[in-house]
C-alpha positions as CSV (number, residue, x, y, z in Angstrom):
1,X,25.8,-41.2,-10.7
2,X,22.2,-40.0,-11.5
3,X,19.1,-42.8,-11.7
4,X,16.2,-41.7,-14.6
5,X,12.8,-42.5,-13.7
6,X,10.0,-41.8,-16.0
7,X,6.7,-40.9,-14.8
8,X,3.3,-41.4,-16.8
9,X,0.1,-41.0,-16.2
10,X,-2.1,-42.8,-18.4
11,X,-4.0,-42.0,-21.9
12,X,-7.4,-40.6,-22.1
13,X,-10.4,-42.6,-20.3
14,X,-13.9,-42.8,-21.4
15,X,-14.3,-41.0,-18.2
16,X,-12.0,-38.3,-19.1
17,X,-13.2,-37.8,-22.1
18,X,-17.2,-37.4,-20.4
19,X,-15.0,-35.1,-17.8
20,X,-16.0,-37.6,-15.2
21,X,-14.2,-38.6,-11.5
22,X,-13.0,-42.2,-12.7
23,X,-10.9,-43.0,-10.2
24,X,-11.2,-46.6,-9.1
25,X,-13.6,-47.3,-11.8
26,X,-12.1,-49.5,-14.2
27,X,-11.6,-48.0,-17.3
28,X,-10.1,-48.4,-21.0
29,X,-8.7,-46.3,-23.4
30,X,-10.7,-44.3,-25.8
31,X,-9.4,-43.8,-29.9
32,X,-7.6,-40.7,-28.7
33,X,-6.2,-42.7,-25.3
34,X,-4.6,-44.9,-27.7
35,X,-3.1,-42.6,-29.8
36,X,-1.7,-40.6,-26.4
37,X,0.3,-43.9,-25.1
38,X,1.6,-44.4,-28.8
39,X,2.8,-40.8,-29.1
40,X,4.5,-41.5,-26.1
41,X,6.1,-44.2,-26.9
42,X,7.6,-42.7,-29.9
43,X,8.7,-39.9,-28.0
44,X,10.5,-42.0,-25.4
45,X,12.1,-44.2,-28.1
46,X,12.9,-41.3,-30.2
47,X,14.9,-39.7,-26.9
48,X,16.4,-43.5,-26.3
49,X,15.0,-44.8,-23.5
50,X,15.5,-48.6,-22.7
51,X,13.7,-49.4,-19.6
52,X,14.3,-52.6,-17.6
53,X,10.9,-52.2,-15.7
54,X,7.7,-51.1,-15.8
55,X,5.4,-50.1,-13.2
56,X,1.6,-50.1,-13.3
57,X,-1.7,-49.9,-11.0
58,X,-3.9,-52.8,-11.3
59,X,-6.3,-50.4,-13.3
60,X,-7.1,-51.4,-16.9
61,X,-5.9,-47.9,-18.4
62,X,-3.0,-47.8,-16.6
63,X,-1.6,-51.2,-18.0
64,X,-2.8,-50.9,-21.4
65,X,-1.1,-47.3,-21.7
66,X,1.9,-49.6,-20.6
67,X,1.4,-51.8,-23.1
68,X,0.8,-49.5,-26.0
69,X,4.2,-47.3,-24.7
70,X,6.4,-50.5,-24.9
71,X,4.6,-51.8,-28.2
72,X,5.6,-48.8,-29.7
73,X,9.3,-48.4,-28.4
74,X,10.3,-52.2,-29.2
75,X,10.3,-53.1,-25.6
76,X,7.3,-55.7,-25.3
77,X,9.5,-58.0,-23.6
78,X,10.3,-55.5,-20.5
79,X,8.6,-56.8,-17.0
80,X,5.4,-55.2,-16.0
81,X,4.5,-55.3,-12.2
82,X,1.4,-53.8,-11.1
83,X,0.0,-52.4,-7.4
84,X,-3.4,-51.6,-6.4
85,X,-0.8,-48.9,-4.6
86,X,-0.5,-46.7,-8.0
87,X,-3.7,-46.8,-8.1
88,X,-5.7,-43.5,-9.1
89,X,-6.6,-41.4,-5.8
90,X,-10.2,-42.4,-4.6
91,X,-12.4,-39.7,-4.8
92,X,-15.5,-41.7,-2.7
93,X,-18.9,-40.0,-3.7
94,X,-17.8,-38.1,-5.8
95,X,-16.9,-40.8,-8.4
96,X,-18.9,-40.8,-12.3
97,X,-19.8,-37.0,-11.1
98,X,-19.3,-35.0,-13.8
99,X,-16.5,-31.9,-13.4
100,X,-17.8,-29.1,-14.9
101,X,-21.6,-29.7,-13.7
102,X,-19.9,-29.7,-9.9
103,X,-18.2,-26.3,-10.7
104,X,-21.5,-24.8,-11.6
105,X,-23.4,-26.2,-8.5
106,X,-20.6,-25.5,-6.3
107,X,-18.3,-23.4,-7.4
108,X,-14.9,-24.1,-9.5
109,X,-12.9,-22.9,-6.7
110,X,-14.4,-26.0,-4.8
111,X,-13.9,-28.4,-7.4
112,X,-10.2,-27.4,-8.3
113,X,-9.6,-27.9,-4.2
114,X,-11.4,-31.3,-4.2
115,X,-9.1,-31.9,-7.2
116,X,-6.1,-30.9,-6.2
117,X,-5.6,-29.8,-2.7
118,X,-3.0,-32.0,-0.4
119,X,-5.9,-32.8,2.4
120,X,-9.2,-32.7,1.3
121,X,-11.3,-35.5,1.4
122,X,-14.3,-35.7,-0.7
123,X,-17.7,-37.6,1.2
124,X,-16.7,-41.6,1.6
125,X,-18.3,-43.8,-1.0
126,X,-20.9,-46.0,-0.2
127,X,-23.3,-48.9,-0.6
128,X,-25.9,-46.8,-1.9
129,X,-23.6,-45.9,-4.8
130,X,-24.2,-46.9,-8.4
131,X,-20.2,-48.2,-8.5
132,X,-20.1,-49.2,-5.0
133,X,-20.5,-52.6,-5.9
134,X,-18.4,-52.8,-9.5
135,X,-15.3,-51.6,-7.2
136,X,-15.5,-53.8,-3.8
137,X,-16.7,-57.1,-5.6
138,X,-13.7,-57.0,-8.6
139,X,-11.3,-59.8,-8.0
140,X,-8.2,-58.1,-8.5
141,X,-8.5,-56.3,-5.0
142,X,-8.5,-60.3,-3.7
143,X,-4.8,-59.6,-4.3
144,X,-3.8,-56.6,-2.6
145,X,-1.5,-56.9,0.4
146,X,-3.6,-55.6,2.5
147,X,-7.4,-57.0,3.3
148,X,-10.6,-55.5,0.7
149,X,-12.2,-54.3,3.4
150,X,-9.0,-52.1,4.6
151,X,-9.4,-50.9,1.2
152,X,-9.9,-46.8,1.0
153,X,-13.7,-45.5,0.4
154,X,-12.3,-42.2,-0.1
155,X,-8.8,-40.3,0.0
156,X,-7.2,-36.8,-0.1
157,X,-4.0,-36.6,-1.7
158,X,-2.2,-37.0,1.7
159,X,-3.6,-40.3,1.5
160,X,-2.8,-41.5,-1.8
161,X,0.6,-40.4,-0.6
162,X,0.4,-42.4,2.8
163,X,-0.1,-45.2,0.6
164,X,2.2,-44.8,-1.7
165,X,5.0,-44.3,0.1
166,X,5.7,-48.3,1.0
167,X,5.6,-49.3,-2.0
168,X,8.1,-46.6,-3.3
169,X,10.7,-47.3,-0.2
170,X,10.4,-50.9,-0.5
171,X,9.7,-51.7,-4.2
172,X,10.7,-48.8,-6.6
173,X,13.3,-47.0,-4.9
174,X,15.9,-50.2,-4.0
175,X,15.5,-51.1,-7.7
176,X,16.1,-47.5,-9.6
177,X,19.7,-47.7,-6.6
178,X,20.5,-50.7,-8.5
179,X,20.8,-48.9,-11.5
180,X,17.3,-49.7,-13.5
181,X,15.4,-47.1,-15.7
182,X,12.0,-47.6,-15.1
183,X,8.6,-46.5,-16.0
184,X,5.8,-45.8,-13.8
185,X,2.4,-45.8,-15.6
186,X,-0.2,-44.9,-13.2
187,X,-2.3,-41.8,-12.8
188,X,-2.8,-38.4,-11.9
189,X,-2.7,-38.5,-8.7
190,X,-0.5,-41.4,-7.6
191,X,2.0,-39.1,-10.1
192,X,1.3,-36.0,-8.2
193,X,1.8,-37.7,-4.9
194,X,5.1,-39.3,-5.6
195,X,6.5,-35.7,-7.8
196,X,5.4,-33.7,-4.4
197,X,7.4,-36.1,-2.1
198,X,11.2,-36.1,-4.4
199,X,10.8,-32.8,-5.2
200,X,9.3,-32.1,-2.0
201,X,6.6,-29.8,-3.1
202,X,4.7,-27.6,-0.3
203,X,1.5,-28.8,0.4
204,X,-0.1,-25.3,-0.2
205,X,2.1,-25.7,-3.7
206,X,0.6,-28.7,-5.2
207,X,-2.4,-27.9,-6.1
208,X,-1.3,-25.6,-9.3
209,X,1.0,-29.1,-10.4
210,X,-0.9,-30.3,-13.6
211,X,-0.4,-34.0,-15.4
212,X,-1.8,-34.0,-18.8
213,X,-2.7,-37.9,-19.8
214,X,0.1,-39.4,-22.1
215,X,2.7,-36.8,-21.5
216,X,5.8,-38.5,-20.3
217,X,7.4,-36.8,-17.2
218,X,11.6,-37.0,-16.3
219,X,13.3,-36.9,-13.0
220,X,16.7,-37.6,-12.5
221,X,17.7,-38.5,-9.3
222,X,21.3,-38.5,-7.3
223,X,22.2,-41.6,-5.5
224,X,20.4,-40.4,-2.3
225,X,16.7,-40.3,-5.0
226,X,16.9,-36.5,-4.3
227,X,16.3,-34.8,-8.0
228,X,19.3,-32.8,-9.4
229,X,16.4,-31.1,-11.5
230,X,13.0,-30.0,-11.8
231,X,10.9,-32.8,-13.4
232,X,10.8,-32.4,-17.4
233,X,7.7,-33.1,-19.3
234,X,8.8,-34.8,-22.3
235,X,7.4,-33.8,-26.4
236,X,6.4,-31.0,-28.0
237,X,6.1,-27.7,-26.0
238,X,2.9,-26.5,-27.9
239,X,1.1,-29.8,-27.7
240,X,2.0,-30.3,-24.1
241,X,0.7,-26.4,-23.3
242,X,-2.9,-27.5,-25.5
243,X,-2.9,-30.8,-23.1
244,X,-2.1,-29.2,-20.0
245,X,-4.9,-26.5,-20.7
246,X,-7.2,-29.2,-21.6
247,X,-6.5,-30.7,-18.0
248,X,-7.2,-27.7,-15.9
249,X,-10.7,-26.3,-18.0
250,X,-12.2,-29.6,-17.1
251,X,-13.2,-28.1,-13.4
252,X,-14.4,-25.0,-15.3
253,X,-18.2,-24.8,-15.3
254,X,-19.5,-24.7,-19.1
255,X,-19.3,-21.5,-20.5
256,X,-16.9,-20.2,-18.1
257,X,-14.0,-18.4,-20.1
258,X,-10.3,-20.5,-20.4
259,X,-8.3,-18.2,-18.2
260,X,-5.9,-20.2,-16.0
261,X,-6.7,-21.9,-12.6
């Protein structure tokens, strides 16, 4: 018997459209956001998916991308959890910098490792920061299971993994071994985190794994959640190529030509 589990990470941000570090700011869905999560959802209806659940952070993109998916397939009705443990990785100081304006002060080496590497953590936030406040005082963190100020002020991926990881053994997992398809809206890297631990990616590995937003991503799983595949990204081959390429020239200083990272 094989479990499907559909990863997601969400449409385009305002932030990602300004090529900003979002992470725990809350943000919505631009025009094209919208018309990601509604391309998605034709594209998981088209292949005939019928989830039973849905996963989300407690991030506004993440949940309207949710939304918008199920709107489109049919599947309004499905149950929508959410956990501040999906949420996007915190990327402390760093947060409402702009990408390609770090790559030319630093270096686009630098950037893709604060990006992407497995252990790297970027300088904590702080009270001195312009979002410092927006993020710690929002009510939805009242509700976390653990106490606001246990809350990260900065992660590497390892971290976002560490996190993570609970809530997959003691939420997601015992629910796709009883047989539910579920989708997992969340982000970048929460994905990236969960894809390098079932398809146990090497840590040196995972920084060339890209998530365009509003591609759907497949893993089929036996019944010990061990993938008898490599993940699938779901849609057309060219477009998903264009939004893959899109993903990795944000860290490219401006003017710096597309090659690959």
């Amino acid at each position: 018997m094989t479990f499907k589990l559909v990863l997601l990470r969400h449409g385009e941000s305002a932030w990602n459209k300004e090529n900003r570090f979002c992470s725990w700011v809350d943000q919505k869905l631009t025009e094209n956001g919208i018309k990601e999560a509604q391309t998605c959802g034709n594209v998981l209806k088209a292949a005939g998916f019928e989830f039973d659940l849905v996963l989300t952070s407690i991030l506004s993109r993440s949940i309207q991308t949710a939304w918008l998916v199920l709107q489109e397939m049919g599947q309004e009705w499905v149950p929508i959890e959410s956990s501040w443990r999906l949420n996007e990785r915190h990327y402390g100081a760093l947060i409402g910098l702009n990408r390609a304006e770090l790559a030319a002060l630093h270096g686009e080496e630098k950037v893709k490792i604060w990006r992407r590497s497995y252990d790297v953590t970027p300088p904590p936030i702080d009270e001195s920061h312009a979002n410092y406040k927006e993020i710690y005082t929002d009510r939805r963190y009242n509700f976390c299971d653990v106490p606001k100020d246990r809350l990260p002020k900065t992660e590497s991926l390892k971290e976002v993994l560490d996190r993570l990881l609970p809530y997959w053994n003691e939420v997601v997992a015992p629910e796709v071994k009883k047989g539910k398809t579920i989708l997992i809206s969340a982000h970048g890297n929460s994905t990236r985190a969960l894809l390098k631990h079932l398809e146990g990616i090497p840590d040196d590995e995972i920084i060339n794994l890209t998530l365009p937003t509003g591609i759907p991503v497949l893993l089929e799983l036996d019944e010990c959640l061990r993938p008898v595949k490599h993940h699938e990204l779901l849609g057309d081959p060219q477009a998903i190529q264009a939004a893959i390429k899109k993903v990795e020239d944000q860290g490219k200083a401006k003017g710096t030509p597309a090659a690959a990272n």
